[in-house]
C-alpha positions as CSV (number, residue, x, y, z in Angstrom):
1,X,20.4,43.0,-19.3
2,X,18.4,42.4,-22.5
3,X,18.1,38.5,-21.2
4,X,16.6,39.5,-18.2
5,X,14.4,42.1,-19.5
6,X,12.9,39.6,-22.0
7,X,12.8,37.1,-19.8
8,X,10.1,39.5,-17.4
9,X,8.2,40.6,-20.4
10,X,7.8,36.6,-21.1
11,X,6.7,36.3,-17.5
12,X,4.5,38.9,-17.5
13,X,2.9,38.3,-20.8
14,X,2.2,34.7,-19.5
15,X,0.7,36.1,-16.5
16,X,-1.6,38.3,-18.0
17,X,-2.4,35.9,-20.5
18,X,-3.2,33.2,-17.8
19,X,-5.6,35.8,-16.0
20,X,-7.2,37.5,-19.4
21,X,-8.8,34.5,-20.9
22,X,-10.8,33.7,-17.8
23,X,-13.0,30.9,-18.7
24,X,-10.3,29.4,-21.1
25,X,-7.8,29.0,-18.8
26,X,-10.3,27.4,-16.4
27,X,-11.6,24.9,-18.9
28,X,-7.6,23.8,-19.4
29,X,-7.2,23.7,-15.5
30,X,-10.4,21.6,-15.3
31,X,-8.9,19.1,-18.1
32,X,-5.4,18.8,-16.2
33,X,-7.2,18.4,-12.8
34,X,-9.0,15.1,-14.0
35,X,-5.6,14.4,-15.9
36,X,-3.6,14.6,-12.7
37,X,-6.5,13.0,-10.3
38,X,-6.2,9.9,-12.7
39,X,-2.6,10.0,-12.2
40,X,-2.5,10.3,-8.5
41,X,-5.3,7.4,-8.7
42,X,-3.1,5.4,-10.5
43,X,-0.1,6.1,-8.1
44,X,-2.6,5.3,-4.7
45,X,-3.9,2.1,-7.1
46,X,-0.8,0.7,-7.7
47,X,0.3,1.3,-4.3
48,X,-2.4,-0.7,-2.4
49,X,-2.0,-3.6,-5.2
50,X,2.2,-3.3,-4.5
51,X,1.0,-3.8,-0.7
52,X,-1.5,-6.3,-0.9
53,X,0.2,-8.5,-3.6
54,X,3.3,-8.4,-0.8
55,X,1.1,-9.4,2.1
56,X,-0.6,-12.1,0.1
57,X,3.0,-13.0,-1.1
58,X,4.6,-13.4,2.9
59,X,1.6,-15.7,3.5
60,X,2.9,-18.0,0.6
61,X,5.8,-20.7,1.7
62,X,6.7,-24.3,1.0
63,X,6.8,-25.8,4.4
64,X,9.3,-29.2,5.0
65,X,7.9,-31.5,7.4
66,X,10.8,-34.1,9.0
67,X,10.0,-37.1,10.2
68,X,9.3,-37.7,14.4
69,X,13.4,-39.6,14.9
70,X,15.1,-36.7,12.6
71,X,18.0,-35.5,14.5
72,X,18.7,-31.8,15.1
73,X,22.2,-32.3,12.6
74,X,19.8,-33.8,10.0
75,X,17.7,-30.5,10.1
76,X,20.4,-28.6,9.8
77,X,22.1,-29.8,6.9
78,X,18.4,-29.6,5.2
79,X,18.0,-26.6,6.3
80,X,21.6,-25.0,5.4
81,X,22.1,-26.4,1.4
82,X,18.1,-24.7,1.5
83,X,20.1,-21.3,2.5
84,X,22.5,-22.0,-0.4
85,X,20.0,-21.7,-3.2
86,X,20.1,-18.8,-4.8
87,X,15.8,-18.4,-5.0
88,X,15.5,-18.7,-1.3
89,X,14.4,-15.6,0.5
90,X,14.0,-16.7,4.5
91,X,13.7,-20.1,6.4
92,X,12.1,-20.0,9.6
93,X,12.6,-23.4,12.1
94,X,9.7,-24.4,13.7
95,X,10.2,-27.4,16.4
96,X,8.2,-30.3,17.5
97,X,7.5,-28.5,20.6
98,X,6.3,-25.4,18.9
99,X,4.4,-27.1,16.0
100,X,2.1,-29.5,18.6
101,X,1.6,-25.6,20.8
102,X,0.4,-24.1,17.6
103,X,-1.8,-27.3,16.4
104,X,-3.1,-27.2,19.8
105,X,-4.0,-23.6,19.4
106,X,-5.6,-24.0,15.7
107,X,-8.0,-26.5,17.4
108,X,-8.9,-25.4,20.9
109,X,-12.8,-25.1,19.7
110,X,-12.5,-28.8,18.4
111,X,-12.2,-30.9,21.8
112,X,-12.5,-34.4,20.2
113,X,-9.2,-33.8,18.2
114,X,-7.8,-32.7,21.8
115,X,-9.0,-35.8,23.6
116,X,-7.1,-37.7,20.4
117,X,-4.1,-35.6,21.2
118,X,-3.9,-36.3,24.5
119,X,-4.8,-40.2,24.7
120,X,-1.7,-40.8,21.8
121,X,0.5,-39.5,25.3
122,X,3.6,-38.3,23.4
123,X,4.1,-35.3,20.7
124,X,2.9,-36.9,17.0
125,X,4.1,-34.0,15.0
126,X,7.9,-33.3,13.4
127,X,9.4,-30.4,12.9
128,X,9.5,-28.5,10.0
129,X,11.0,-25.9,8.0
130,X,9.0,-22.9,6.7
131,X,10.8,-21.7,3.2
132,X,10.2,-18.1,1.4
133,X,11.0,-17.5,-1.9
134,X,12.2,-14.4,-3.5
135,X,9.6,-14.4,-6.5
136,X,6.8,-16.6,-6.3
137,X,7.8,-18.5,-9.4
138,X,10.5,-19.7,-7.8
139,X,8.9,-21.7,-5.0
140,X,8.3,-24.8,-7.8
141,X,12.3,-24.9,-8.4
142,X,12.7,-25.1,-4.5
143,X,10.2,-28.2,-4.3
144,X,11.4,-30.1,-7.2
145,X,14.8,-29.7,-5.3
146,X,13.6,-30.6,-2.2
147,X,11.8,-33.9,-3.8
148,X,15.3,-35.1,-5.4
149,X,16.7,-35.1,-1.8
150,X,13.6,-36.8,-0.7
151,X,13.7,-39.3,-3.2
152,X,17.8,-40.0,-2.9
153,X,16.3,-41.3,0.9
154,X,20.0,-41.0,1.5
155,X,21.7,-38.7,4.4
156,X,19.8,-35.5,5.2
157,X,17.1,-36.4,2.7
158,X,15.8,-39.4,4.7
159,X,14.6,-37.4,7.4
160,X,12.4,-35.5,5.3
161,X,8.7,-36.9,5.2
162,X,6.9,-34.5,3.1
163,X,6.8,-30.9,1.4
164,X,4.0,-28.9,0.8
165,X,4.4,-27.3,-2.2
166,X,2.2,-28.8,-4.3
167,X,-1.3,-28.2,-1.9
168,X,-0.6,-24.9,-2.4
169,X,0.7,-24.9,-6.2
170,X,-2.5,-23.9,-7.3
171,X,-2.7,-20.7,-4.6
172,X,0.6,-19.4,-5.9
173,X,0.6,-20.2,-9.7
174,X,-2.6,-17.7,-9.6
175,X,-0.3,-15.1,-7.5
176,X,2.3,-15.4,-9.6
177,X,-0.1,-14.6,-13.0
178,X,-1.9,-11.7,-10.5
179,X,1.2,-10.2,-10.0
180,X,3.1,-10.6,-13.9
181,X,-0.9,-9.2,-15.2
182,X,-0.9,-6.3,-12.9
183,X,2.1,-4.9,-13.8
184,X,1.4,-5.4,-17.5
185,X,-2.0,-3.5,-17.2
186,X,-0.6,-1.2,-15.2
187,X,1.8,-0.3,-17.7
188,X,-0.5,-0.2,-20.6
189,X,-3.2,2.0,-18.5
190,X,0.1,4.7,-17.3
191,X,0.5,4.7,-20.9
192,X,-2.9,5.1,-22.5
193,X,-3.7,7.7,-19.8
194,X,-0.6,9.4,-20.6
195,X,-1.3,10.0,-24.3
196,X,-5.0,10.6,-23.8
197,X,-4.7,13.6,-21.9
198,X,-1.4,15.4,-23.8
199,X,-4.1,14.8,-26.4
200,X,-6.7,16.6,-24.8
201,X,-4.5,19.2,-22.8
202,X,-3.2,20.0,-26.1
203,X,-6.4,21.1,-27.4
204,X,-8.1,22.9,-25.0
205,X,-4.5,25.1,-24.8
206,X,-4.2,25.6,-28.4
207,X,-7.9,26.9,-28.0
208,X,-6.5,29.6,-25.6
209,X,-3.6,30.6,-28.4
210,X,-6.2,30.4,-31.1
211,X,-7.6,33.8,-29.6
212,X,-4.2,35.3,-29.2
213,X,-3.6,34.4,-33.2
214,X,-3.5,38.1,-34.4
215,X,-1.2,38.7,-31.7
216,X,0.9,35.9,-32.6
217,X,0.8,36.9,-36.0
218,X,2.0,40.9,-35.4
219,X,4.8,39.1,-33.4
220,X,6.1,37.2,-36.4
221,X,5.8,40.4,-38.7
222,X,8.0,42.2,-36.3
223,X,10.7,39.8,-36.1
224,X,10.4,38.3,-32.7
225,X,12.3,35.2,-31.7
226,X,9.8,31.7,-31.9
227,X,11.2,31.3,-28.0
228,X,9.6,34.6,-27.4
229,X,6.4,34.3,-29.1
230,X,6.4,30.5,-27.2
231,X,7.3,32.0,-24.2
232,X,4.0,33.3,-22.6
233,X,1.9,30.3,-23.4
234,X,4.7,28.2,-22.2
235,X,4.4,30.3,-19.1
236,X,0.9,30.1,-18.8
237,X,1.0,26.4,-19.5
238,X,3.4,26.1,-16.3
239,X,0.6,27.9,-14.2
240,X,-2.3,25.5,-15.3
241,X,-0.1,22.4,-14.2
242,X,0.8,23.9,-11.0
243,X,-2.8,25.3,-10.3
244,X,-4.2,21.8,-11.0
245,X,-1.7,19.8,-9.3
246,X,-2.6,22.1,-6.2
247,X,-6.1,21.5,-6.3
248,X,-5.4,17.4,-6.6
249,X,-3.5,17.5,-3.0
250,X,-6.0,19.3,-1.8
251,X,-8.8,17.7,-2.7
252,X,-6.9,13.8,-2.1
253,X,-6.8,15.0,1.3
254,X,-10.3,15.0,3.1
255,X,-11.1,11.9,0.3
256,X,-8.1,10.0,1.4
257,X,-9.3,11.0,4.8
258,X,-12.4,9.8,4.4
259,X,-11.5,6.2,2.7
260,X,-8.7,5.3,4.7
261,X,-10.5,3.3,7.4
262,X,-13.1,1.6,4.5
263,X,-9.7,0.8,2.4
264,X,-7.7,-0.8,5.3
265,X,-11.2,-3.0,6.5
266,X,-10.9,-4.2,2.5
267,X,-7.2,-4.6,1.8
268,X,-6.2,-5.4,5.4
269,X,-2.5,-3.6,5.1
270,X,-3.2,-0.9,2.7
271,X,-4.5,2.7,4.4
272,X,-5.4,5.5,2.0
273,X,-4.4,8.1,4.4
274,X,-1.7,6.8,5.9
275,X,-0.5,6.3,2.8
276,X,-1.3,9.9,1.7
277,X,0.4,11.7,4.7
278,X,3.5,9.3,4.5
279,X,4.1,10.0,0.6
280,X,2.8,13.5,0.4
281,X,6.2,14.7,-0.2
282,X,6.2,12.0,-3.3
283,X,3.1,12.6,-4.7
284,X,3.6,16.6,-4.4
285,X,6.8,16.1,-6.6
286,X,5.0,13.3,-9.1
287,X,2.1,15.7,-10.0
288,X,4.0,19.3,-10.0
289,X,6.2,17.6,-12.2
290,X,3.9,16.1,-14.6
291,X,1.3,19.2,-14.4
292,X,4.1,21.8,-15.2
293,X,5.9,19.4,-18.1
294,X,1.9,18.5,-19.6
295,X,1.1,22.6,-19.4
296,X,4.5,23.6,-21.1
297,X,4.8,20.8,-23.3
298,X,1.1,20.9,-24.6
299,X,2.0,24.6,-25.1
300,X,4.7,24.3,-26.9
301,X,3.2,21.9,-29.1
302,X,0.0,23.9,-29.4
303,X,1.9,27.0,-30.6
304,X,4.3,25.7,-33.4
305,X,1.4,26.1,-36.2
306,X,1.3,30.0,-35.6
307,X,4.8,30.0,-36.0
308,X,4.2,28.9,-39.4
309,X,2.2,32.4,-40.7
């Protein structure tokens, strides 16, 4: 019975604290609201860079062109010890019949290369193999296996007349540091971020428990338990997390409303909003979470010097 009746008095006490110091309490909500805006930044950030990274990534391949008298057996084998590599995401077969369509439809605005096409009287093109790798720094390890069966010239290999990779070696070596760099800066930023703001949430609450010092102080005199002087400012630390967390959703929703067709015009994939509405249950959780654990940790922090008197 004691527990619980404590355990209200804490409540209340936090409460009443919370409400009392007015302008104090706002100046901490107004701290954790930028704190948690620059979170759920972060979180929309890192999202549209995930997204667009993974759409620039699916463009990326190393294409095997055979030669025009490579029989379909021939493909195959190339095309089934390239599914037994361990870095090999996807192969997609394109034929001879579906590489001269596309090359047709690539050019349709250039009609001297379709008179060409047309006076040669046969298909000129091979088909081809279209490889994905799991991580972009694997695609050099696919080549550089694909060139020792080209150079053997023997069996399966001597169908094949060319690979790709290295036009594009360029393209995907700067993928592959975008991607390794934005996940280190990303990192480093979460962390920074992280530290600035316990930093400065801590302060502006330990100015709240500065004015409550006497009362702190007649506490320790009279015996009460460190958990029960914490207790209220832990409480109150709880509200400003959850009061600014609540005014990040709602104010992420009209902006993401409002950027979500100029985002998706930029990043092609990536929507603000949609991303918003689909991960609202997420990004409730991610910055409740965080504004409750900042509030009561910053509070519990703040608190430990009065302890002391």
């Amino acid at each position: 019975m004691s527990f619980w009746l404590n355990t209200k008095r804490v409540a209340r006490y936090g409460l009443a604290g919370f409400v009392r110091n007015g302008f104090i309490s706002l100046a901490a909500i107004v701290i954790m609201t930028i704190t948690l805006f620059v979170l759920a930044a972060l979180l929309v950030s890192s999202a549209a860079l995930t997204t667009t990274l993974k759409s620039l990534t699916d463009k990326v391949d190393v294409s095997v062109y055979f030669t025009t008298d490579a029989t379909e057996a021939q493909m195959l084998d190339v095309q089934n010890s390239l599914k037994a590599l361990p870095e090999v995401a996807a192969i997609t077969f394109v034929s001879r019949e579906q590489a001269l369509s596309d090359f047709r439809a690539r050019h349709k605005n250039d009609q001297l290369t379709i008179q060409a096409l047309d006076e040669l009287g046969g298909n000129p093109l091979g088909a081809s193999l279209e490889v994905r790798a799991k991580e972009t720094s694997q695609y050099e390890s696919i080549a550089k296996y694909l060139d020792t069966m080209q150079a053997a010239a023997t069996g399966s290999g001597a169908v094949i007349d060319k690979v790709n990779f290295y036009q594009n070696k360029t393209a995907i070596d700067r993928l592959t540091t975008i991607i390794d760099t934005s996940k280190r800066l990303g990192y480093i930023v979460a962390l920074v971020l992280g530290l600035a703001s316990l930093l400065i949430t801590f302060n502006t609450i330990r100015l709240a428990i500065y004015t409550s010092r006497d009362e702190i102080g007649v506490m320790n005199l009279v015996g009460a338990s460190h958990w029960y002087v914490r207790g209220p400012f832990m409480i109150a630390g709880v509200l400003y997390g959850i009061v600014s967390a609540t005014a990040v959703l709602l104010v992420l929703y009209p902006l993401a409303a409002w950027l979500g067709p100029a985002s998706q015009n930029f990043l092609g994939t990536f929507n603000v909003f949609t991303y918003y509405t689909g991960n609202f249950a997420y990004m409730f959780f991610v910055l409740m979470l965080s504004g409750i654990a900042l509030g009561a940790l910053s509070s519990y922090l703040a608190v430990r010097r009065y302890l002391r008197m």
